[in-house]
Each structure stands twice: as structure tokens, then as C-alpha cells.
matplotlib code that plots the C-alpha trace (Angstrom):
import matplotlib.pyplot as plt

x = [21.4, 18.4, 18.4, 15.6, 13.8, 10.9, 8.7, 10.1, 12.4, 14.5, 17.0, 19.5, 21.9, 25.7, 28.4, 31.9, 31.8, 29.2, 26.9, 23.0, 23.0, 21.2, 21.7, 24.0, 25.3, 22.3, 21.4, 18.0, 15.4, 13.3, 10.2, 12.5, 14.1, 10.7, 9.5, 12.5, 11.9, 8.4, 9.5, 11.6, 8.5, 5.6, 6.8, 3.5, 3.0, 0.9, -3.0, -3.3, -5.8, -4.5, -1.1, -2.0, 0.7, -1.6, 0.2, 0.0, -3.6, -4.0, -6.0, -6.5, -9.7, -11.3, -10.7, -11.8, -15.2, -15.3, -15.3, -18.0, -19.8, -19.5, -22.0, -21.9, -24.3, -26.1, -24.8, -21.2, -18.4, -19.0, -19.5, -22.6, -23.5, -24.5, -27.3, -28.8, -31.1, -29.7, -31.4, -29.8, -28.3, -25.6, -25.9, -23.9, -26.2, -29.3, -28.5, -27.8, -27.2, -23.8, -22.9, -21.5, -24.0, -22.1, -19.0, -17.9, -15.0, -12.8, -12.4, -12.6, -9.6, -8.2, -5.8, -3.1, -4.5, -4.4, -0.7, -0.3, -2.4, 0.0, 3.4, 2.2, 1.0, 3.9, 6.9, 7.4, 6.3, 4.9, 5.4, 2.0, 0.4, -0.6, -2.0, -4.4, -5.1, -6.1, -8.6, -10.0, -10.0, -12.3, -14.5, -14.9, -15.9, -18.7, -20.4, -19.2, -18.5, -22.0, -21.1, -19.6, -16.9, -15.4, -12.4, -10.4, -9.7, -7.8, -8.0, -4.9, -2.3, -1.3, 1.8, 3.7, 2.5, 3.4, 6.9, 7.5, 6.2, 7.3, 4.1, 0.3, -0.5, -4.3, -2.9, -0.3, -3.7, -6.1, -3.4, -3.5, -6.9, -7.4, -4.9, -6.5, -9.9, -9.3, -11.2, -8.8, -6.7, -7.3, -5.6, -5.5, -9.2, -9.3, -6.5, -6.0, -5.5, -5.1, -2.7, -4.8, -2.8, -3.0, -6.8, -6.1, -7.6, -10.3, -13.8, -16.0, -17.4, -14.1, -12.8, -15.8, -14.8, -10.8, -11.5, -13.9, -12.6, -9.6, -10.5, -11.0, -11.9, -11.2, -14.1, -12.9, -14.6, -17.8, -20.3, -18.5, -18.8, -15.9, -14.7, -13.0, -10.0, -8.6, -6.6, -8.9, -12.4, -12.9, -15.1, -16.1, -15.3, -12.1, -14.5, -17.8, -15.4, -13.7, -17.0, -18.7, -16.1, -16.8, -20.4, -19.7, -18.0, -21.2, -19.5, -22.3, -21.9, -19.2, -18.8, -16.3, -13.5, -11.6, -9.1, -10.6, -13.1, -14.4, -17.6, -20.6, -21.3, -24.6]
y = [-8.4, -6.4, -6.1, -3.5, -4.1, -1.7, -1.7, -4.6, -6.2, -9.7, -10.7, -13.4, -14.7, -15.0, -16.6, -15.9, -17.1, -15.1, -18.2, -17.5, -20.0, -20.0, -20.2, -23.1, -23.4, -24.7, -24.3, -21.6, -24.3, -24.0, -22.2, -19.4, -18.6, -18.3, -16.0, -14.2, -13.8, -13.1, -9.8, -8.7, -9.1, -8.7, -6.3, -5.8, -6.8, -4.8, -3.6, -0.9, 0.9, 1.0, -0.1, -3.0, -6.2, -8.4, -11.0, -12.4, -10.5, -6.9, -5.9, -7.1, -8.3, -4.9, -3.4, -6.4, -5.7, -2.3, -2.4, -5.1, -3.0, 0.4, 1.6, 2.7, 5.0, 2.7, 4.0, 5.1, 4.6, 7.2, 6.3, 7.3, 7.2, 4.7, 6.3, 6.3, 3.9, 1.5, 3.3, 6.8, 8.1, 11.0, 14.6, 13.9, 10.9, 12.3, 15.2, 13.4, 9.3, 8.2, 6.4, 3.7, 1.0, 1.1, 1.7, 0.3, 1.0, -0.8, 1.9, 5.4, 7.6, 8.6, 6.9, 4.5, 3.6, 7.4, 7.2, 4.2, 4.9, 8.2, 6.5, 4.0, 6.8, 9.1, 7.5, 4.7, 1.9, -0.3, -3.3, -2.5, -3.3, -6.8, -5.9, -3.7, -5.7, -8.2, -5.6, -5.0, -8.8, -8.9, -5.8, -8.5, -11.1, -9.5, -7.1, -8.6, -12.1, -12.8, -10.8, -11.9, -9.0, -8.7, -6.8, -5.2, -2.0, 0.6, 4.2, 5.7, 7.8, 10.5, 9.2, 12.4, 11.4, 7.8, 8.9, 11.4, 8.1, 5.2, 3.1, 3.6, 2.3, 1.5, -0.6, -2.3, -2.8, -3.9, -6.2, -8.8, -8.6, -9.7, -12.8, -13.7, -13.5, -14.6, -11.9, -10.5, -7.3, -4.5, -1.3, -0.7, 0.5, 3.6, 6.2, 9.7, 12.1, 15.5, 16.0, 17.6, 19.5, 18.1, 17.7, 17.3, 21.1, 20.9, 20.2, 17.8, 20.8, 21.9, 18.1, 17.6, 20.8, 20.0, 16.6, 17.1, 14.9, 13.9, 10.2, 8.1, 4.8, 2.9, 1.2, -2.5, -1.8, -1.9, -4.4, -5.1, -5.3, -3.5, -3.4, 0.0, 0.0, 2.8, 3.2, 6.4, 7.3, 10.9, 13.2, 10.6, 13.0, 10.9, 7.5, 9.4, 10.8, 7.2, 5.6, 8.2, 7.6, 3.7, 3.9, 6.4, 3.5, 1.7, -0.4, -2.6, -1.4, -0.5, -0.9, -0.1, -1.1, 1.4, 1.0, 3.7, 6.8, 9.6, 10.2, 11.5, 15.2, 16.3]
z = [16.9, 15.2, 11.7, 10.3, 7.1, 6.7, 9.6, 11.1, 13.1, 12.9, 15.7, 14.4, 17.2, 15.9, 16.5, 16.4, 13.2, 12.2, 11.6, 11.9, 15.2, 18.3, 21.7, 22.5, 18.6, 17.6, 13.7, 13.4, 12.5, 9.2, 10.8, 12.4, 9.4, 7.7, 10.1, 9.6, 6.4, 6.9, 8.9, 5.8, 3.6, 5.7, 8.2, 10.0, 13.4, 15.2, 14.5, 11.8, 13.5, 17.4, 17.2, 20.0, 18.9, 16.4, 15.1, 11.6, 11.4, 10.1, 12.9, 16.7, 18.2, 19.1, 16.1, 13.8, 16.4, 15.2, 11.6, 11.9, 14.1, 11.8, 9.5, 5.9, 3.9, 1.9, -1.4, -0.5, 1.7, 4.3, 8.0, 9.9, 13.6, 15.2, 16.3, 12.7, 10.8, 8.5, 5.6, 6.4, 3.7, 3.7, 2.1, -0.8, -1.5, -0.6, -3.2, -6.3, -6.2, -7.2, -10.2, -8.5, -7.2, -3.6, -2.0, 1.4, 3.2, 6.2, 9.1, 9.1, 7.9, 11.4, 14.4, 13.4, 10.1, 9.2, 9.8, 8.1, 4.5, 4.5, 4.8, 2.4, 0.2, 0.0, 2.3, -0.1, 3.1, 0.4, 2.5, 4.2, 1.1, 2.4, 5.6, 3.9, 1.2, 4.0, 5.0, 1.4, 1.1, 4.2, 2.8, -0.3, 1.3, 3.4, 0.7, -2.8, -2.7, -4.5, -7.5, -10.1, -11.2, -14.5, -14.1, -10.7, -11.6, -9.4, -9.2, -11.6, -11.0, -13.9, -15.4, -14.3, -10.6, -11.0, -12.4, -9.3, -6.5, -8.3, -7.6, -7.9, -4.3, -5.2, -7.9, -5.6, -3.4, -6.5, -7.7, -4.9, -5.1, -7.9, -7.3, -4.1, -5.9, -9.2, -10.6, -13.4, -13.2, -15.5, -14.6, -18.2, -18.2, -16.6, -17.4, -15.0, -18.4, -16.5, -13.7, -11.0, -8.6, -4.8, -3.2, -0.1, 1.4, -1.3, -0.5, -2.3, -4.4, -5.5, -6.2, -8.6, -10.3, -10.6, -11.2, -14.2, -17.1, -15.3, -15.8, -19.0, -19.2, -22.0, -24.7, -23.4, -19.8, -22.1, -20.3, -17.9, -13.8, -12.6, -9.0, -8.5, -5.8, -3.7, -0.5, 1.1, 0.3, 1.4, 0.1, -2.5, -5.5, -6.8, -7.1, -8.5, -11.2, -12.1, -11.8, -14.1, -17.0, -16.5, -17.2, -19.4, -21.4, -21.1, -17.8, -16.7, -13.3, -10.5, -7.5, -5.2, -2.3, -0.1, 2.8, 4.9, 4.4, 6.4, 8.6, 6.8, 8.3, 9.4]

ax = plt.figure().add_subplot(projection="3d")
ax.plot(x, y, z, "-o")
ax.set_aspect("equal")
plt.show()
């Protein structure tokens, strides 16, 4: 019989008693039951990005290839072509340098993962959170691991926001972050005063206009190295604005970790 829970999928065997057994009456042993389990709280089981079966890893062997092989701008999170130097930067950057020292993300915004960053964003699937922690966790590991961060900080929500969803999903992100790293957890620092409406059809232009004191950070990020965490990185607006009110608040620096972000255009 298949029970779901989330994205996944356990199949207990019953009895006529209605006793979790196996085949032949046997008793589930230990291991299957906690792979049970781990379907109820870990429901994924197949790559974020393709959709290929990957087992107990967030992404399958030619994916985890492709984000190694991908290329950031040197300052942000955009991808660029292959095809360009390593010292390439994108419009945006070669226009005015962020206030952020760099941002890196995992994959680009598209595919599976595209999919799968939406239903965790507005469909309430906040059992992905692990998996793509698990890819922020990687991010960490190759660009960050040398530094020694202050504070995790994710990107807020507006509390009228956060009442409508129910969860912040870059702080459901930062937070196991932080207690995989040990760095500590300070969502208290930056604050989203002004309830922007939706930026999804705005361009990065008209997100730095709507998004103009949206953010305030708070005097206790003073002198600090903060490592800011979202789920999407797209025009780069959101984290130039965040980043901006950090340093603003005499932040030592920021840097920051996204799930996925878009290609740099021409």
C-alpha cells in the first residue's frame, strides 16, 4: 500500500491484522522503518535539476558536473557562457560594482529546479528545504569555507507576506545553514519594512526603484561579516538592496548564497 507524504512515497506491506509486516509475516527491520520515515521527512528522491532518480543526494552525477563546470560573474551570481574568460564581468557589474563582495549561486533558474524553488516558494512544499540546503551547503564549502562569517542572515519577508505564506523560505534555507556550519543565525538583522508588490515582470531597473528602502538592517550587524541567504538570485536587485542596508549599518562585509540565479545577458 502507498502512503503519500509530500513528495514522496512509502509502501508498508499489511497484514490482516493491519501490522506493518513484510512478506512472509516477517517484522519491517529497523533500517526499513527509518527509510520510511526518511520519505515522510525527506521526501526527495530524484535530482532537483533533471528529475533523473538520485538517491539520498540532491542532485545526480551529471548535474553535480554541471554546477561544477558553470561559471559565475566574478562579483555576482549571474551565469555566463562558457565561452567567456573567467574575468568577464556582466552589465550590471560592469556598470556600477555591487555592495556585496560576491555572490555565487548553485544552477541556473530554469528545468526541474525552476519547478521546484516555485512549489517551495508559494505551494507550501517545504520539505524540499533540505535538498536545497544541501546545494547551498555545497556552494559554502567551495567559495566560503575560508571565511570566517559572523552571522547567517536570510533575505526577509514583510510581516504581512510572512503572515499570508506562513514561512520565509530563505530563512527555512539560512537556518540549516547555520546549524550545519555553526556559524550563528541572525534573521533578526535585516527587516523587509515596506511591502513591495510582486517583482516577478519587473526588470532590474524597476526592482531597484520599488525596492528603494524596503530593507533595514539593524545597528547589531555593525562589524560584522554577514552571509546573506536566498532561494533565487535574478536580476540581483533584491540582494544589492539587503546588502546595501548591511553596510549601511557599517556590516564589515557580505557576501552571499543563492539556490539558483539567471544567465547574465549580453
Amino acid at each position: 500500500m502507498a502512503r503519500f507524504f509530500g513528495c514522496g512515497i512509502i509502501y508498508l506491506s499489511m497484514n490482516r491484522n493491519g501490522n506493518g509486516n513484510g512478506k512472509g509475516g516477517k517484522r519491517m527491520r529497523l533500517a526499513q522503518w527509518q527509510k520510511a520515515a526518511a520519505s515522510i521527512f525527506f521526501p526527495q528522491r530524484f535530482c532537483l535539476n533533471c528529475g533523473k532518480l538520485s538517491l539520498d543526494q540532491p542532485l545526480c552525477p551529471d548535474c553535480s558536473g554541471l554546477m561544477n563546470a558553470l561559471h559565475h560573474c566574478p562579483y555576482c551570481a549571474s551565469f555566463i557562457a562558457a565561452t567567456e574568460t573567467a574575468h568577464y564581468l556582466c552589465p550590471d557589474c560592469r556598470r556600477k560594482a555591487p555592495s556585496f563582495i560576491k555572490a555565487v549561486a548553485a544552477l541556473p533558474y530554469e528545468n526541474d529546479l525552476r519547478e521546484v524553488l516555485i512549489a517551495f516558494k508559494y505551494q507550501q512544499k517545504t520539505g524540499y528545504r533540505r535538498p536545497l540546503a544541501a546545494l547551498l551547503l555545497d556552494l559554502y564549502e567551495r567559495y566560503y569555507a575560508d571565511i570566517p562569517f559572523d552571522a547567517i542572515v536570510p533575505v526577509p519577508l514583510h510581516s504581512e507576506r510572512l503572515g499570508e505564506r506562513g514561512y520565509n523560505q530563505a530563512e527555512l534555507l539560512s537556518r540549516l545553514l547555520a546549524e550545519e556550519t555553526g556559524i550563528a543565525h541572525r534573521p533578526e538583522y535585516l527587516m523587509r519594512s515596506n511591502d513591495t508588490p510582486p517583482l516577478a515582470e519587473l526588470g532590474r531597473k524597476e526592482r531597484m526603484k520599488v525596492l528603494r528602502g524596503a530593507f533595514k538592517a539593524q545597528p547589531e550587524s555593525a562589524g560584522l561579516r554577514i552571509l546573506l541567504v536566498d532561494d533565487i538570485y535574478t536580476t540581483g536587485a533584491t540582494a544589492e538592496r539587503c546588502s546595501h542596508a548591511l553596510c549601511s549599518q557599517k556590516a564589515v562585509s557580505v557576501h552571499y548564497l543563492a539556490v539558483a540565479a539567471g544567465w547574465a545577458l549580453p
